[in-house]
C-alpha positions in Angstrom: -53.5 -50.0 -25.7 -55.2 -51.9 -22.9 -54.9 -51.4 -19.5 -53.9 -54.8 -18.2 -55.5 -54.8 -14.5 -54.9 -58.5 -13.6 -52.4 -59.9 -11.7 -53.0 -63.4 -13.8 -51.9 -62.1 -16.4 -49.3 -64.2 -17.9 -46.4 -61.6 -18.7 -47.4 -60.1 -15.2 -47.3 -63.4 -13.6 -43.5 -63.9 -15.5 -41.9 -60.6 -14.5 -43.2 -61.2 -10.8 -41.5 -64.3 -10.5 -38.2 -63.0 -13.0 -38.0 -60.4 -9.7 -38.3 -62.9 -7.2 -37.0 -66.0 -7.9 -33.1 -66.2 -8.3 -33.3 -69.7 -9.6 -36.1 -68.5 -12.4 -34.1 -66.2 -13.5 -31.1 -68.4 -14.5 -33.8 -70.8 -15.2 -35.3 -68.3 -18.2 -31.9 -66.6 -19.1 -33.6 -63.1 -18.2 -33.8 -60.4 -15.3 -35.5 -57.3 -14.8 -34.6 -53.8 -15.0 -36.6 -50.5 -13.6 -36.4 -47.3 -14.8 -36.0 -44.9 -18.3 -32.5 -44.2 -17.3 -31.8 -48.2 -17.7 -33.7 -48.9 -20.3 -31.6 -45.9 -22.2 -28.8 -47.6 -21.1 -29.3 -51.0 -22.8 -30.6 -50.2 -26.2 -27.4 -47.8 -25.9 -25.6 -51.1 -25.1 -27.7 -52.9 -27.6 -29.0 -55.4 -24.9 -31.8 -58.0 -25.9 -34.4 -56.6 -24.4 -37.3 -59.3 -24.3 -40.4 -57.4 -23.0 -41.7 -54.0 -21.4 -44.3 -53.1 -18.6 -45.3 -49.6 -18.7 -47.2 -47.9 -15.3 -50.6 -46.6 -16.3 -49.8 -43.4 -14.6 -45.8 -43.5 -15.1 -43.3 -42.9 -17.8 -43.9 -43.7 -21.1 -40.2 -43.6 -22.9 -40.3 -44.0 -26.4 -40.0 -47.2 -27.7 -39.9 -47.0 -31.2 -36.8 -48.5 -31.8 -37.8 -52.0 -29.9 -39.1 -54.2 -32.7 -41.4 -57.6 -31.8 -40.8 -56.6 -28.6 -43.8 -57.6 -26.0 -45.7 -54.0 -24.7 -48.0 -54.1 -21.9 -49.4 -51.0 -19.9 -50.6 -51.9 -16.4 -53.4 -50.1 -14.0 -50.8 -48.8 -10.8 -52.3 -51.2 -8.3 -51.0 -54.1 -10.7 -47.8 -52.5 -11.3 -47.2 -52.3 -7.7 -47.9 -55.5 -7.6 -44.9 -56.5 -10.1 -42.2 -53.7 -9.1 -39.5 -55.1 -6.7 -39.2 -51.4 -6.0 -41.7 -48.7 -3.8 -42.8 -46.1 -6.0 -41.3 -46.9 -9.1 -42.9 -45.0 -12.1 -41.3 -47.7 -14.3 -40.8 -49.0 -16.8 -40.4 -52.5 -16.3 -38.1 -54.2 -18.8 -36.7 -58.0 -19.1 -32.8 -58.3 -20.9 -32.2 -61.7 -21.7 -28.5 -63.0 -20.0 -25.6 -62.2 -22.5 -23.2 -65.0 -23.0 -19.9 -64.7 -21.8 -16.8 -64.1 -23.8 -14.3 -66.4 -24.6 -11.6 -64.1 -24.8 -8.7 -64.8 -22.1 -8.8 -62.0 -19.1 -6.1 -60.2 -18.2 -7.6 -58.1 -15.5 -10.0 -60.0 -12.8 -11.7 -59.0 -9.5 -13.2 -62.2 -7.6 -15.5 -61.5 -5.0 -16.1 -64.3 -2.1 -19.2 -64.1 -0.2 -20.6 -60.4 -0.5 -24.1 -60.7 0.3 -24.6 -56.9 0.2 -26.3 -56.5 -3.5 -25.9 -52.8 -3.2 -21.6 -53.6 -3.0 -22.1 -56.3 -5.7 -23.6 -53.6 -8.2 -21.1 -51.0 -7.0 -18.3 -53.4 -8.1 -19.4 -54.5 -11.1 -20.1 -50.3 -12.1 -16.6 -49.9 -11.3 -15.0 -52.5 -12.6 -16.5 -50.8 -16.0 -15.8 -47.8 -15.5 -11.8 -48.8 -15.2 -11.9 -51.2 -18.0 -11.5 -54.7 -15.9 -12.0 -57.5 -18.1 -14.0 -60.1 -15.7 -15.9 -60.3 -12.6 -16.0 -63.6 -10.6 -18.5 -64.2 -8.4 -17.7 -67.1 -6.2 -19.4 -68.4 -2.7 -22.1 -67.2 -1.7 -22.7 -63.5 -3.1 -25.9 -61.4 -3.4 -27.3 -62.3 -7.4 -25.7 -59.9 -10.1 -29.9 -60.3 -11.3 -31.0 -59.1 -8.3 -33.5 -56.0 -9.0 -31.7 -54.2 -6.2 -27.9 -54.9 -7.6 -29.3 -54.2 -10.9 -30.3 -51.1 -9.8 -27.0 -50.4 -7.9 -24.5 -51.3 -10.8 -26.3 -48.6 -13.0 -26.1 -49.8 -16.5 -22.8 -51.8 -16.1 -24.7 -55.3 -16.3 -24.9 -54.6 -19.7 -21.2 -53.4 -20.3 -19.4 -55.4 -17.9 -18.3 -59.1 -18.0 -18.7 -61.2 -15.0 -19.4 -64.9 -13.9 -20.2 -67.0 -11.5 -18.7 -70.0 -10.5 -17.8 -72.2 -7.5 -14.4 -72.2 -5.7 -13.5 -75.7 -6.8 -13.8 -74.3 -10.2 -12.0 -70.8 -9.5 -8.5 -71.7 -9.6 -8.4 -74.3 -12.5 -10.0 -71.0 -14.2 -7.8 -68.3 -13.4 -4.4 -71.5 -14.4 -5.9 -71.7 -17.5 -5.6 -68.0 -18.5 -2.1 -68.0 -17.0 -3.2 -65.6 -13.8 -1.7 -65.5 -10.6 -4.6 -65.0 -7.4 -3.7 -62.3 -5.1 -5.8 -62.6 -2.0 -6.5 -59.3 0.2 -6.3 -60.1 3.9 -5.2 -58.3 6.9 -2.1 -60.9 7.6 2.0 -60.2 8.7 2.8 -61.8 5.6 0.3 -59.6 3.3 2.4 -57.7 0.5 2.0 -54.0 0.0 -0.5 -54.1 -3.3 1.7 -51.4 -4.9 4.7 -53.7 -4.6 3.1 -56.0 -6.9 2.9 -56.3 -10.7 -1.1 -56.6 -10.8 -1.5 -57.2 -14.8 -1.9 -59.9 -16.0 -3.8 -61.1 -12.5 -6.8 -62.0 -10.3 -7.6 -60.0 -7.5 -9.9 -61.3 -4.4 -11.8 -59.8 -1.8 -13.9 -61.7 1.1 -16.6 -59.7 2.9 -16.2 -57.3 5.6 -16.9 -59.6 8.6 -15.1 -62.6 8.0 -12.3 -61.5 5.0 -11.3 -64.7 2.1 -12.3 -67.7 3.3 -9.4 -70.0 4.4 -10.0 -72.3 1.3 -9.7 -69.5 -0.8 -6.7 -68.0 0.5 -4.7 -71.2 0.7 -5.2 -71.3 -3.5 -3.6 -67.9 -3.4 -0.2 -67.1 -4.6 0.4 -64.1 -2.6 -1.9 -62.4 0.3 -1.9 -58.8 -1.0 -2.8 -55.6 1.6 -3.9 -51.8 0.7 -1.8 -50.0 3.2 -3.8 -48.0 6.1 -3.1 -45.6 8.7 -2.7 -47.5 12.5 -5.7 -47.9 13.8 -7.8 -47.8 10.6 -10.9 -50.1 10.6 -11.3 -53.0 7.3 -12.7 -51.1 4.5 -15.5 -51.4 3.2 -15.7 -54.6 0.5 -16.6 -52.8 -2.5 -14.3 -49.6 -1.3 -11.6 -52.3 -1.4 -12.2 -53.6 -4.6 -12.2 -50.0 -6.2 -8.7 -49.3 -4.6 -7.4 -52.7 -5.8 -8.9 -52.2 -9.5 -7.5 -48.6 -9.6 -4.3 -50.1 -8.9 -4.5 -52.5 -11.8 -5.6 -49.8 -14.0 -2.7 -46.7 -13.0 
């Protein structure tokens, strides 16, 4: 195979701009993945994968199973070039955006305004590793597509559901699958989350410096707490996620 050492190349030229540009990416219906371990992951998960960039001096994995599948190998300056990552041996791979399920949740997270890509990803790999049916993305959180969340959620892009949609939208949602919204804030009138019966039910969390917005929280039907020792700092947003999925899953 031919080593591809322009950058004007035109499947270069698409997986630069599928790493960069959020709005190509919903544009196209496809994001990129790095790495062997993630590519394992999705034919395990039998994700579309749409086209592969190998590193002239990287891994080559075996991809004998990918049929009509676009190959390229690229010279390392080139690959460089491409990777959203330093020093990635690759491969490069597209997965075309999975349509949601119709099937009615029972067990939802919402996350408001997490801008950290690295919680977003940690979320959504724990939300599949308990079993949560959706993940709601609402406000303004880091991209689930995001190279760097990809990377953090470890495979669970292709497992997990999630979606993302505006507040106004959020609550006429979560009324039409017949789910109460809990809302974690640090507040008197906060409930103890183990008080509560968490299934069937939508559980938000804000970010770490401002908490739920105050739109958000007046659509709640109770304000919820995790219980902390006196003195205890906020936790973390994606800690507080787990510990509120966990609940829902004991």
């Amino acid at each position: 195979m031919a080593i591809v050492t322009s950058r004007r190349d035109a499947l270069v030229r698409l997986f630069r701009q599928l790493c960069r540009d959020r709005s190509f990416r919903r544009e196209r219906g496809e994001f990129v993945c790095d790495g062997t371990k993630l590519l394992d992951e999705a034919l395990s998960a039998g994700a579309n994968v749409g086209a592969v960039l190998l590193r002239e001096s990287g891994a080559r994995p075996d991809l004998s199973t990918l049929k009509n599948v676009s190959t390229a190998v690229l010279s390392d300056e080139v690959f460089t070039w491409v990777s959203p990552l330093e020093n990635s041996p690759g491969p490069l791979f597209s997965v075309k955006i999975a349509p949601l399920s119709a099937r009615s949740p029972e067990r939802v997270i919402v996350l408001e305004n997490l801008q950290d890509p690295g919680n977003v990803g940690t979320v959504l790999r724990t939300a599949a590793a308990l079993g949560i049916d959706l993940v709601i993305l609402t406000g303004e959180c880091a991209d689930p597509y995001n190279p760097k969340t990809v990377r953090s959620a470890m495979g669970a892009l292709f497992r997990q559901p999630f979606a993302e949609m505006p507040l106004s939208a959020l609550k006429a949602a979560l009324d039409g699958w017949g789910l109460p919204l809990y809302g974690a804030a640090l507040s008197p009138e906060a409930r103890d989350v183990r008080t509560l019966r968490l299934v069937p039910a939508a559980l938000a969390v804000g970010n770490e410096g401002h908490g739920l917005s105050e739109e958000l929280l007046a659509a709640c039907d109770e304000k919820i707490i995790i219980p902390m020792t006196p003195g205890s700092e906020s936790l973390n947003a994606a800690v507080a996620a787990s510990i509120l999925m966990w609940e829902t899953a004991r």
